[in-house]
C-alpha positions in Angstrom: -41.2 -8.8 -19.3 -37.6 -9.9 -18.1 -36.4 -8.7 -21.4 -37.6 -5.0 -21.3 -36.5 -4.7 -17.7 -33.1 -5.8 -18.8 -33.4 -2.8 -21.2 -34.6 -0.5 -19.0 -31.5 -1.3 -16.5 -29.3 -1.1 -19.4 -30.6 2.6 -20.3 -30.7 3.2 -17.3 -26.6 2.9 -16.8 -25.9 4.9 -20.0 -24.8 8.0 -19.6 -23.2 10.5 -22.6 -20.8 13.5 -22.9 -21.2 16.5 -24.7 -20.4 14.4 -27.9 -23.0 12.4 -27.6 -20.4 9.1 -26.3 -21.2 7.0 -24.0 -19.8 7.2 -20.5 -18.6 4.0 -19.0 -17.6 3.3 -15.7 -14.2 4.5 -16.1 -15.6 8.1 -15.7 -18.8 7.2 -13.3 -20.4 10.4 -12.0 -19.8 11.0 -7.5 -21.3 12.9 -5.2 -19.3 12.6 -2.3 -20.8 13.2 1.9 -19.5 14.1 4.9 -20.6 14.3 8.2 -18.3 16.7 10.5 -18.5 16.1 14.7 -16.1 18.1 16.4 -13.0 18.2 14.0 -12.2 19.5 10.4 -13.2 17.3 7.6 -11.7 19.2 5.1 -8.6 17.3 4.6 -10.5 13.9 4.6 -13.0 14.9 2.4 -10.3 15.8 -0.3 -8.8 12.7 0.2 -11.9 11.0 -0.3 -11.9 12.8 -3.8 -8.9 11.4 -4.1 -9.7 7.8 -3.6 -12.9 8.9 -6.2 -10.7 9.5 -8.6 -8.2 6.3 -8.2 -11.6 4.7 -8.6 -11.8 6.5 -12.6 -15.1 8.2 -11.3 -15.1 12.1 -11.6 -16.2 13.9 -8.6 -19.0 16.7 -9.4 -19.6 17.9 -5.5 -19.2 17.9 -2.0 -21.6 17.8 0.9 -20.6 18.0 4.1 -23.3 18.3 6.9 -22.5 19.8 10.6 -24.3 16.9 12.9 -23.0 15.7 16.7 -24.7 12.2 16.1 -25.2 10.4 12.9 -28.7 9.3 11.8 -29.3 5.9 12.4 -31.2 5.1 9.7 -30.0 7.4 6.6 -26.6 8.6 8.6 -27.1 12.3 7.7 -30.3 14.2 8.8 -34.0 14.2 6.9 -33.2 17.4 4.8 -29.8 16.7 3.8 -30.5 13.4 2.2 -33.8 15.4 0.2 -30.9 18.0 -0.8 -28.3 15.2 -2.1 -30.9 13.8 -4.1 -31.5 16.8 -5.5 -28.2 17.8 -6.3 -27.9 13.9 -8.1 -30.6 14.5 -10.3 -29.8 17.8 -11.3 -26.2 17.1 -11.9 -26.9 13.3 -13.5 -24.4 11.8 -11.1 -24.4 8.0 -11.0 -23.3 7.0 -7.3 -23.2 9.2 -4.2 -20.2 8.1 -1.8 -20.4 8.9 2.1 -16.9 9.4 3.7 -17.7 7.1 6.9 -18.3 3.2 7.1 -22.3 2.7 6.8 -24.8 0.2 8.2 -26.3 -2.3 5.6 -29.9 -0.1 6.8 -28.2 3.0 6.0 -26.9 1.9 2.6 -30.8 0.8 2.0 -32.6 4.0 3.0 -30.1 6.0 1.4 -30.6 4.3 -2.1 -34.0 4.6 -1.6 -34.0 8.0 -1.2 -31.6 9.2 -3.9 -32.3 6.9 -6.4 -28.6 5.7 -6.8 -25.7 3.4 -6.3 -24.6 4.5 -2.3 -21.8 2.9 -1.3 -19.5 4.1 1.6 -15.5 5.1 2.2 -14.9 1.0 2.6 -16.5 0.0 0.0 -14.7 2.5 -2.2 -10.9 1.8 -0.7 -11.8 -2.1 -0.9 -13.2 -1.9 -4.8 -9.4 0.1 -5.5 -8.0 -2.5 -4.1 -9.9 -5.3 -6.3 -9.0 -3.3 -9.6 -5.4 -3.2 -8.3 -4.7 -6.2 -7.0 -2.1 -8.2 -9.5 -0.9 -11.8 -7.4 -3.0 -14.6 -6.1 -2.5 -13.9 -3.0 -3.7 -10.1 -3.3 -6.7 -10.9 -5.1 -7.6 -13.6 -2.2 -6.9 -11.5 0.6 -9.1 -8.0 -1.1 -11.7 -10.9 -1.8 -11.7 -11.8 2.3 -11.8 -8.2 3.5 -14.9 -7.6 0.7 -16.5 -10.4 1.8 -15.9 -10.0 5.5 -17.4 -6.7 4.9 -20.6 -7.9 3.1 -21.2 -10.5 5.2 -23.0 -8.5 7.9 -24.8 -6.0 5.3 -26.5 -8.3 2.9 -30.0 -7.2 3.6 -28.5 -3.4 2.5 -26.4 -4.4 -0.3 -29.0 -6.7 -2.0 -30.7 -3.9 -4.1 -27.9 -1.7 -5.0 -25.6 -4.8 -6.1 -28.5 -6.5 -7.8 -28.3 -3.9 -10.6 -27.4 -5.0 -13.6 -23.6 -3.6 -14.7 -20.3 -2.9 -12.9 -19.0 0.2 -11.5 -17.3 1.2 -8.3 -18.0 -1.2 -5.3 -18.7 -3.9 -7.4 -15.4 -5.3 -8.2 -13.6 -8.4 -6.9 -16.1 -11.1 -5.8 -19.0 -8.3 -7.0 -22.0 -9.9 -8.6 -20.8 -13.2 -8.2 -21.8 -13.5 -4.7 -24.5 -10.9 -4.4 -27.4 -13.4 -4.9 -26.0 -16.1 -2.5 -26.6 -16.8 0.7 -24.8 -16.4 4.4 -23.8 -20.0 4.4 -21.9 -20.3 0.8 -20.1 -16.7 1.8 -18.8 -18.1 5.0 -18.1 -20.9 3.0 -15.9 -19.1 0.5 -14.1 -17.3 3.4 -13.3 -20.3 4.7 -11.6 -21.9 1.6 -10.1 -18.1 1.1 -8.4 -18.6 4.8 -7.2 -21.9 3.5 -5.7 -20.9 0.7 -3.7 -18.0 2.0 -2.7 -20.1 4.9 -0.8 -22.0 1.9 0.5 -18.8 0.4 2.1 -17.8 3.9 3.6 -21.2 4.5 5.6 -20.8 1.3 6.7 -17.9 1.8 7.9 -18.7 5.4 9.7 -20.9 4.0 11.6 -18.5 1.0 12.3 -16.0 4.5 13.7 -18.2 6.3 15.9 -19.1 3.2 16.6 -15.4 2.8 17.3 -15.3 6.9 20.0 -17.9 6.6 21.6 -16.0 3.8 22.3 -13.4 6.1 20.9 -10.9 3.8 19.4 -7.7 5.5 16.0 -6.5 4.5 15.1 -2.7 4.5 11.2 -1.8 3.8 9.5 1.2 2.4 6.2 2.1 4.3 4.5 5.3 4.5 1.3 7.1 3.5 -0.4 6.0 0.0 1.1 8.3 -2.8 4.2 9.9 -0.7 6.7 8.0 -3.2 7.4 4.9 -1.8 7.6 3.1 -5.6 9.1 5.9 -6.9 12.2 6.0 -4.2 12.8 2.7 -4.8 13.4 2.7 -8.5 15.6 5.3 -7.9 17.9 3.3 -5.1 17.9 0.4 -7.8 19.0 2.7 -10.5 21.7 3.6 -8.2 22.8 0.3 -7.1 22.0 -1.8 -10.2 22.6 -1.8 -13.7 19.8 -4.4 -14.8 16.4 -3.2 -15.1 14.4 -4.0 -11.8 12.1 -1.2 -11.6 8.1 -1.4 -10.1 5.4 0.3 -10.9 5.3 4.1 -10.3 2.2 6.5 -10.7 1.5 9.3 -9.4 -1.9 8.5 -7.4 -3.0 6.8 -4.3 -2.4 2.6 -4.4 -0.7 2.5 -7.2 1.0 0.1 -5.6 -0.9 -3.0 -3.6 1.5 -6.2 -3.7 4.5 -6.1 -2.2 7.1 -6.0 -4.5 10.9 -7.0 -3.6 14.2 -6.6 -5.2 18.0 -7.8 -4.4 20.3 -4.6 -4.3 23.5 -5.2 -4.5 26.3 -2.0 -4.1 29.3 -1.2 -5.5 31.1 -2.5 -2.4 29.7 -5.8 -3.2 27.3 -5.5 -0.3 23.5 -6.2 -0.7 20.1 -5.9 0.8 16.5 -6.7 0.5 14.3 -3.9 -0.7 10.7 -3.9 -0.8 7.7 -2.0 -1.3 4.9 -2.2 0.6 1.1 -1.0 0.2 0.8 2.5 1.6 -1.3 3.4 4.4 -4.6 5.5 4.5 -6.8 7.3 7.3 -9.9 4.9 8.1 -8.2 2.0 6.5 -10.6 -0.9 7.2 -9.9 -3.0 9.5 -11.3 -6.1 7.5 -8.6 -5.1 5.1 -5.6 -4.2 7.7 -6.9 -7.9 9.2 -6.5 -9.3 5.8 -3.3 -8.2 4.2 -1.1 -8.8 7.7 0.5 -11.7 6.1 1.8 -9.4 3.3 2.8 -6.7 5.6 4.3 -9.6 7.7 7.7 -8.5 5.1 7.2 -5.5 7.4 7.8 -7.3 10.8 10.7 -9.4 9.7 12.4 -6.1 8.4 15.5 -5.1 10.0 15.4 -1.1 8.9 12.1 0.8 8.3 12.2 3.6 5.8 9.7 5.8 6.3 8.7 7.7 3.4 7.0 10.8 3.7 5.8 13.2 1.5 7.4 16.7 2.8 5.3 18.7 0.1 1.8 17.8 1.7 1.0 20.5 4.5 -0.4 17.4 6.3 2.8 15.3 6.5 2.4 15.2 10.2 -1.0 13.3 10.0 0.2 10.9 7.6 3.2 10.3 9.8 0.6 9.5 12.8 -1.5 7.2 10.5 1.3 5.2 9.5 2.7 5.0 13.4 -0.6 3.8 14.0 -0.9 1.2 11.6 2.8 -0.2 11.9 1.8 -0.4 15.7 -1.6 -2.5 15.0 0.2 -4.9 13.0 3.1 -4.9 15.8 6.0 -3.3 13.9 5.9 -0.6 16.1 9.6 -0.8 17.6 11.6 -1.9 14.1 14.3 0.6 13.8 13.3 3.4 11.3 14.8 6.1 9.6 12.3 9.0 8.4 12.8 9.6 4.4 10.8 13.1 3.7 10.8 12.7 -0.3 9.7 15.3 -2.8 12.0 18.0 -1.2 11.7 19.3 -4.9 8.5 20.7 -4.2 9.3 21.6 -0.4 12.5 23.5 -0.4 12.2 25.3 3.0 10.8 22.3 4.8 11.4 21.6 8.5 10.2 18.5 10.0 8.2 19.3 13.4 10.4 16.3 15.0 14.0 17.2 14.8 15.0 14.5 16.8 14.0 12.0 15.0 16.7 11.5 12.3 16.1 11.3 9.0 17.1 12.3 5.0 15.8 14.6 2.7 15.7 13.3 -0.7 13.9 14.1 -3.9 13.5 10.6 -5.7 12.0 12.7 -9.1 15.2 14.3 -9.7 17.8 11.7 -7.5 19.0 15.1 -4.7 20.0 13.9 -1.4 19.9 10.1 -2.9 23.5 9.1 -1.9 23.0 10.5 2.2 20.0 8.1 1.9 22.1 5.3 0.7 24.8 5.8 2.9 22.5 6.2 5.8 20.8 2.4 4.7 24.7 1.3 5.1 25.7 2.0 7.9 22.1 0.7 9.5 22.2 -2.5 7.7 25.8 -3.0 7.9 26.4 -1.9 11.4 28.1 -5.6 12.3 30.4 -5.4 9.5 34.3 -5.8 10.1 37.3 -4.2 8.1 40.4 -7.4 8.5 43.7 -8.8 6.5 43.1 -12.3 6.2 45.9 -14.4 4.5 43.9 -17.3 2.8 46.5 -20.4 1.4 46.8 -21.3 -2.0 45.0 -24.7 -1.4 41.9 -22.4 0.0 40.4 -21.2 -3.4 37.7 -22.0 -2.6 37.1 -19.6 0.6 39.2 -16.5 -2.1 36.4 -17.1 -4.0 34.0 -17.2 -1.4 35.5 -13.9 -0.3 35.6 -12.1 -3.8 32.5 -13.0 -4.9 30.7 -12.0 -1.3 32.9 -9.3 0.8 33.7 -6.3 0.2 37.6 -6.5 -1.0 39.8 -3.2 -0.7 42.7 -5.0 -1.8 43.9 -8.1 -2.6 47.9 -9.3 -3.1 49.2 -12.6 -4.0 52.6 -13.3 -1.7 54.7 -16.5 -0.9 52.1 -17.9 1.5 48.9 -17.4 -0.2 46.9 -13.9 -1.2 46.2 -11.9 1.0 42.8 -10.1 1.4 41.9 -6.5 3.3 37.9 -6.9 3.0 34.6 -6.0 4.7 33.2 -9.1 5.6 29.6 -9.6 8.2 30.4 -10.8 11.7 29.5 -14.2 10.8 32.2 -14.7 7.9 34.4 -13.2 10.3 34.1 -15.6 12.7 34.4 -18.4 10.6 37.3 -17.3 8.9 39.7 -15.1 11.9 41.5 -18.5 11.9 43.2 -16.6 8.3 43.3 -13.5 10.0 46.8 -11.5 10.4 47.7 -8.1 12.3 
């Protein structure tokens, strides 16, 4: 008996193309549903698709119903649900994904309505993150916001996740912990906790290395997709000869671990730059909760660049989502400088906030690279001072310090030692003034 109901599951999940393949879960069939209140879903709803898609599922339609108050127990009304069912049987779709966060009842009427996989705009966003997750500590911290998630909804989740296969919303902890009780969850959240409480001692301990160095940090943040990874290839290629490129691609979270590399200019001067995860609307809060020890790179930041892509005709609302989220983890006040990439595709474009300053920079083809650069300079580099310091002969040590660290215009050797004109931080300056000459 367990045997043919193993096959039957297993047909079940097949699914074939017009050459008679088999589809696997790289190209799983969506439905996606909407519920619109007051305001235009439009925009989120194509975002959702987008999410869809970073998932490897292939979006076949869109529902959207007009409803003041969602449904408590299936979210949309009586007769929509009938209708999505419908449309998932005639259009063999596989899972049907709603755009809002629903209730562990919700996620169990609704499957038992349609007939499929439900799963919600968290689960999806949370399951990307699983698949995309590369470091310990990412892994850990997606694991903690899935399971912080689940927690509550394990009544709803224990029919749809009992299936046999994978497929989207059941990566990371997925099937391991679907048959397992409140206790060992809260269990393994507690040894997650533990663990990352590790992970952030270490690296407090490699920042406040880097913050003794003196070195400045600068930090890409911005909407998901607006060119964040792609920018900063582009400033390394500028800065560095070695290869110290990250992962690009053109689609939402491509990159989830922050990622940091030393740039050092021609001017001998150098900085931290990193990449951070990019922000989306209705990012979960379990997962905003979890990963604010890797955006913690974000609070310790001296300069903010805030990418934003000035080819979407909804740069404005990505700009407010990121505000928002730089504000809940408490880097609202860092100083920032707006970046409005992909001016390739936007020629005419006019931020609505010409006060604000900011560079316009396409990181495709390199344009308006060099303002940017020079624009990092003179924010990271404000405290830097231009002097003639005459270092002795018996001082090689501090010429080397100052060649190998400062910026040296010019450097001649005379009777009483060599004398330096450099660009040197306040610090160095005030240790060595004692060489200084007018």
């Amino acid at each position: 008996m367990l045997l043919k109901r193993i096959l039957w599951y297993t047909k079940a999940m097949l699914r074939f193309n017009e050459n008679n393949e088999i589809i696997t879960e790289e190209n799983y069939r969506a439905i996606l549903v909407g519920l619109q209140r007051r305001e235009d879903i439009s925009y989120s709803m194509e975002e959702l698709a987008g999410l869809a898609e970073a998932a490897r599922a292939q979006v076949l339609g869109k529902v959207v119903q007009i409803l003041e108050k969602p449904n408590t127990a299936t979210f949309i009304g009586k007769g929509k649900v009938e209708e999505v069912a419908e449309l998932v049987r005639n259009m063999e779709a596989d899972v049907v994904i709603f755009n809002d966060e629903l209730s562990g009842m919700q996620l169990r009427n609704l499957e038992d309505a349609i007939g499929v996989r439900v799963i919600d705009r968290t689960i999806l966003i949370l399951d990307i993150f699983a698949d995309r997750a590369d470091s310990r500590e990412g892994k850990l911290q997606v694991e903690l916001a899935q399971l912080k998630y689940r927690l509550p909804r394990l009544t709803g989740f224990g029919k749809s996740l009992s299936r046999l296969g994978g497929g989207i919303g059941t990566r990371g902890p997925g099937e391991k912990k679907l048959e397992t009780d409140r206790r060992h969850i809260e269990r393994r959240m507690e040894d997650i906790k533990a663990e990352l409480a590790d992970l952030v001692r270490t690296r407090d301990v490699q920042r406040s290395r880097r913050e003794k160095s003196g070195i400045p940090v600068a930090a890409l943040v911005g909407y998901t997709n607006s060119g964040k990874s792609a920018l900063m290839n582009r400033l390394l290629s500028m800065a560095d000869k070695e290869e110290k490129t990250v992962r690009e691609k053109d689609m939402l979270f491509a990159t989830l671990d922050a990622q940091s590399r030393s740039v050092t200019l021609a001017d001998k001067q150098s900085f931290i730059l990193v990449d951070t995860v990019g922000f989306v609307s209705k990012l979960p809060h379990s997962l905003v909760e979890a990963f604010k020890a890797t955006l913690e790179e974000v609070l310790h930041a001296d300069l903010l660049l805030h990418v934003v892509d000035a080819s979407y005709e909804e740069h404005d609302f990505h700009i407010a989502v990121t505000d928002r989220v730089l504000s809940e983890i408490g880097a609202g006040d860092r100083e920032k400088l707006m970046v409005y990439n992909k001016m390739d595709l936007a020629p005419d474009f006019q931020p609505a906030y010409s006060d604000v300053p900011g560079c316009f920079v396409s990181a495709k083809e390199g344009s308006g690279m060099t303002e940017l650069l020079t624009a990092i300079k003179e924010r990271l580099f404000a405290d830097v001072v231009r002097a003639r310091l005459l270092i002795p002969y018996t001082r090689g040590d501090l010429s080397s310090y100052l060649c190998e660290k400062t910026a040296v215009r010019s450097m001649e050797y005379v009777a009483e030692g060599t004398l330096f004109e450099t660009e040197l931080k306040q610090e160095d300056y005030q240790r060595l003034k004692e060489y200084e000459i007018i």
